[in-house]
N, C-alpha and C positions, 0 to 999 in steps of 0.2 A: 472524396467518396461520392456526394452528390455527381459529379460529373461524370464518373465511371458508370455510376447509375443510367443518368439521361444516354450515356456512351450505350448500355447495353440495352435501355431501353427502345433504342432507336435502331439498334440493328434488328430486336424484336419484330418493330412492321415494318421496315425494311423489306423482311424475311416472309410475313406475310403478304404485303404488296406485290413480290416475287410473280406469282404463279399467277390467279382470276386478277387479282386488285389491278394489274395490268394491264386490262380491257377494261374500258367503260361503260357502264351499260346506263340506257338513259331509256327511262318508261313514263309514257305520256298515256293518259287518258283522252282519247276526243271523242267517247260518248258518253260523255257526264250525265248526259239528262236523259239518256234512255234507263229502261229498266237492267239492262247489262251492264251498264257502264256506271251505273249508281251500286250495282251489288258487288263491282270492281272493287270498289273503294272502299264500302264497309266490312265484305267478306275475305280482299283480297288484299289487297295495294300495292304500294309502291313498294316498300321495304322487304314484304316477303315475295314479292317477284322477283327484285335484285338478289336476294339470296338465292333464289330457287335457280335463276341464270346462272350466277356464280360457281353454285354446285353443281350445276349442269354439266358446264365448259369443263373444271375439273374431273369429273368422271367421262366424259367424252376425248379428252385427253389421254387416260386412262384404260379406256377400255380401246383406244386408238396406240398402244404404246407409245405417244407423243411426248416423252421425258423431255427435250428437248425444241426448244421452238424454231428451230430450221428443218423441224420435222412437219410443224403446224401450219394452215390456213395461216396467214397475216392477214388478221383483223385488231386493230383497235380502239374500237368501237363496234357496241350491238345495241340498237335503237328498239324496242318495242310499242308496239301501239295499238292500243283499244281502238278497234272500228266501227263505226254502224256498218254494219256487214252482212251477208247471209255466209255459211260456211263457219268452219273450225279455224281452222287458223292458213297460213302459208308465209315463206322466209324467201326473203328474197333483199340481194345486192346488203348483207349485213345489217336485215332488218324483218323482225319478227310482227307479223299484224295475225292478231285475234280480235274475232269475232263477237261485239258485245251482244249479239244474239244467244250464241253458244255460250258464253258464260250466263244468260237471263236463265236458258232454259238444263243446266247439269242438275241432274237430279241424286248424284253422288254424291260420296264427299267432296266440295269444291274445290279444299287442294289438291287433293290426292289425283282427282283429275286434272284442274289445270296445270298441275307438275308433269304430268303423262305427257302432255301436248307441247309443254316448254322443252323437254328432255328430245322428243321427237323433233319440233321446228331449230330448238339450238344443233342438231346435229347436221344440218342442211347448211348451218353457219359455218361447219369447221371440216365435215369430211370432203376428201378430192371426192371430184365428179369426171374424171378423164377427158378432161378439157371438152366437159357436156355429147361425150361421147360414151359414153356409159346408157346401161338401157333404165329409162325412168323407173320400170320397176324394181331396180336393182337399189336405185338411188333410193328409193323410199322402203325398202326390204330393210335397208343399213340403218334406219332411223328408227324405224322401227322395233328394227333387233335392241340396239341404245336403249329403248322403252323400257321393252321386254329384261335386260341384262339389269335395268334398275327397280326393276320390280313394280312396275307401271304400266302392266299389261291391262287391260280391262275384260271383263266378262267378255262382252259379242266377239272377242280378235277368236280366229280360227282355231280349233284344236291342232294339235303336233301332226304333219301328216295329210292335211286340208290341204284343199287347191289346185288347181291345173297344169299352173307351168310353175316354173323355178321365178322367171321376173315375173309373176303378177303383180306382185310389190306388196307394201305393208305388212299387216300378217303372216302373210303364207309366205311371204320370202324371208318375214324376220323369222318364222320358225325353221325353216328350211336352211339357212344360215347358222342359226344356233346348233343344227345337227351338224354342220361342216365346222364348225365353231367345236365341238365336241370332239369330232375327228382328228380334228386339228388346232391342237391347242393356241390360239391366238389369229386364225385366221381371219375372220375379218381385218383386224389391226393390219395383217398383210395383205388381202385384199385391198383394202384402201391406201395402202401405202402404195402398192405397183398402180394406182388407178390415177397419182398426180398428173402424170404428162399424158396420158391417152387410157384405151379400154381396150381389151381383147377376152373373149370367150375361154383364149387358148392360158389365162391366168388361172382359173383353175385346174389344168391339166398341170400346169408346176409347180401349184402349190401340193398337190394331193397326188396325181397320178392318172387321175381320172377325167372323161373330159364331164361339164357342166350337166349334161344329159344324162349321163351314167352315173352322178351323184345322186340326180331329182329320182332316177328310177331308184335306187338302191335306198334313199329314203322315203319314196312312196312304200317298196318293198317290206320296208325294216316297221312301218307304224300300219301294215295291213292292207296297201291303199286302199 
């Protein structure tokens, strides 16, 4: 009986190793002695960062329909690091840096925020970018949206309907996507699926019908522009 136990005990995290436990994630501190990098550590740390990445990658899989990992980025390993830095954060070659400036100075809830930004930079970690042929504000519109779909939008992001073009990126393209997101249930997920091997404008004409132009008018239209 004992061994049946450790037997099914062991397929237990097994079961959870499965999915995030997976990828590694390794968070370093290198501004201890600033005032960011000390508020890192009492307010934030190590432990609920890993979690917060963990649950990240999970829900970016997610809202990616990526059930299966011949469907995912191969990454395994995602490094993060506390910088003396000026700026929010930026990801880059499977590795997240934040800014222990911006963390000195959030005057929010500090998790609520720093999860916004980790939700945002992990998604840089795992969506295609069209072999970097995709238009950057598109790339940061999808990151965005991730924000926004986890409920880590913050006050100053744009109202529904805001903005100039379709790729400004960030806000206006994460809300402007959530609208084709509505129209079409799962679209980003398909978006980003046809965006592995390259980019084309003409991907929203066959996901929708419409080409990219006549979406942004038809939801300037639909929120007053």
């Amino acid at each position: 009986m004992a061994n049946l136990c450790f037997f099914l005990s062991s397929l237990l995290v097994l079961a959870a190793l499965d999915s995030t436990h997976a990828v590694r994630y390794i968070i370093v501190n290198r501004a201890e002695t600033t005032p960011g990098g000390i508020r890192f550590d009492n307010e934030l740390g190590v432990d609920y960062t890993r979690n917060t990445m963990m649950s990240a990658t999970n829900f970016i899989w997610k809202i990616f329909q990526q059930s299966n990992e011949t469907d995912r980025m191969r990454v395994q390993r995602v490094c993060l690091f506390v910088d003396d830095m000026d700026g929010i954060a930026y990801a880059i070659n499977d590795e997240i840096h934040v800014g222990a400036n911006y963390i000195g100075n959030i005057t929010m809830d500090i998790e609520w925020d720093f999860s916004g930004v980790l939700y945002h930079e992990s998604t840089h970690i795992w969506q295609w970018n069209g072999n970097n042929q995709a238009p950057g504000g598109l790339i940061e519109g999808i990151a965005d949206f991730v924000r926004l779909k986890a409920d880590y939008a913050p006050p100053h992001w744009v109202q529904p309907g805001g903005g100039d073009r379709w790729d400004e990126g960030y806000s206006v393209t994460a809300r402007f996507l959530d609208y084709c997101n509505d129209l079409m249930d799962g679209f980003v997920a398909k978006l980003n699926k046809k965006m592995r091997d390259g980019y084309s404008d003409n991907y929203f004409v066959e996901l929708t019908g419409k080409t990219v132009d006549q979406l942004w008018s038809d939801y300037k239209a639909y929120y007053g522009d």
